[in-house]
C-alpha positions in Angstrom: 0.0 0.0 0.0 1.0 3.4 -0.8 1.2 6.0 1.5 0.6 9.8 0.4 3.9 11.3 0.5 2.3 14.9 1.0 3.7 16.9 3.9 0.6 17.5 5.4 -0.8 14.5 5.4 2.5 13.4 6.7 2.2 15.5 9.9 -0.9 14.4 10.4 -0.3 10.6 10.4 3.2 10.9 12.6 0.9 13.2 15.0 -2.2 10.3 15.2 0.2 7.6 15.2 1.9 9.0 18.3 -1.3 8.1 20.1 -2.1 11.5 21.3 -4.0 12.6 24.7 -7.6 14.2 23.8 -5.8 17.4 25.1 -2.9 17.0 22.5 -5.9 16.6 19.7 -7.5 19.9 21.2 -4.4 21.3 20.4 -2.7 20.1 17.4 -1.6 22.8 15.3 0.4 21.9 11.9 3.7 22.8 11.9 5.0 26.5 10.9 6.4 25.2 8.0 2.9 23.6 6.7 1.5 27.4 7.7 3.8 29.3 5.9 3.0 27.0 2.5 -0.9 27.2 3.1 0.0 31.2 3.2 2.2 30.8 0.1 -0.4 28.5 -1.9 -3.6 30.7 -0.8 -2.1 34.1 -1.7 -1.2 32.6 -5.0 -4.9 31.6 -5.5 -5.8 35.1 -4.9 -3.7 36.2 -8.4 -4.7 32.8 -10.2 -1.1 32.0 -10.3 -1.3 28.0 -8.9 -0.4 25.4 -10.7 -2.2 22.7 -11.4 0.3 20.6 -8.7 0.3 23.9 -6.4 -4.1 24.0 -6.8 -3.9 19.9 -6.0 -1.8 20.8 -3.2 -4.1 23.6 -1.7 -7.0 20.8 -2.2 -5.1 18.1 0.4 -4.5 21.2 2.8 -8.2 21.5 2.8 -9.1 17.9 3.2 -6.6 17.5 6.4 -8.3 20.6 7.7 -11.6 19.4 7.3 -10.2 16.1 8.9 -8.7 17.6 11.6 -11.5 19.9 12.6 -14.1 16.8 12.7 -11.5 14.6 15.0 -10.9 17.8 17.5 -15.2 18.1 16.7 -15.9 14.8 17.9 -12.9 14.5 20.1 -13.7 17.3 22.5 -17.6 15.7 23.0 -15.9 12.8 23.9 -14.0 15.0 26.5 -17.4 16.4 27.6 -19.2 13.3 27.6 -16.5 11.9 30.1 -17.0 15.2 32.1 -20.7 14.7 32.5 -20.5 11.3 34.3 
């Protein structure tokens, strides 16, 4: 099996796979690195100046996000849940 050689999705595995705390979900951040490419790739989709790579790219950045925000989503109503017993 393949696995997707994209840095962000890369962050995101090693981060799940280190079997983080609900608070560590809560928290996780992607690294400055990954920010400062997200800034890069969305300021060149303001001029129309991506790539079709660069435009795939900006399209995995938004499905990690979208994954991320669900887990931290359902993650912190399991963190309530636990608090209401």
């Amino acid at each position: 099996m393949a696995i997707a050689q994209s840095p962000v999705y890369q962050e995101v595995y090693y981060f799940w796979a280190s079997a983080p705390s609900h608070e560590a979900i809560i928290a996780f951040r992607p690294s400055e690195a990954a920010r400062d490419r997200l800034h890069k790739l969305l300021a060149a989709n303001e001029e129309n100046r991506l790539s079709a790579e660069e435009q795939a790219e900006l399209d995995e950045f938004e499905q990690v996000e979208h994954f991320v925000r669900m887990l931290k989503l359902h993650t912190q109503q399991l963190i309530d849940q636990a608090g209401a017993h």
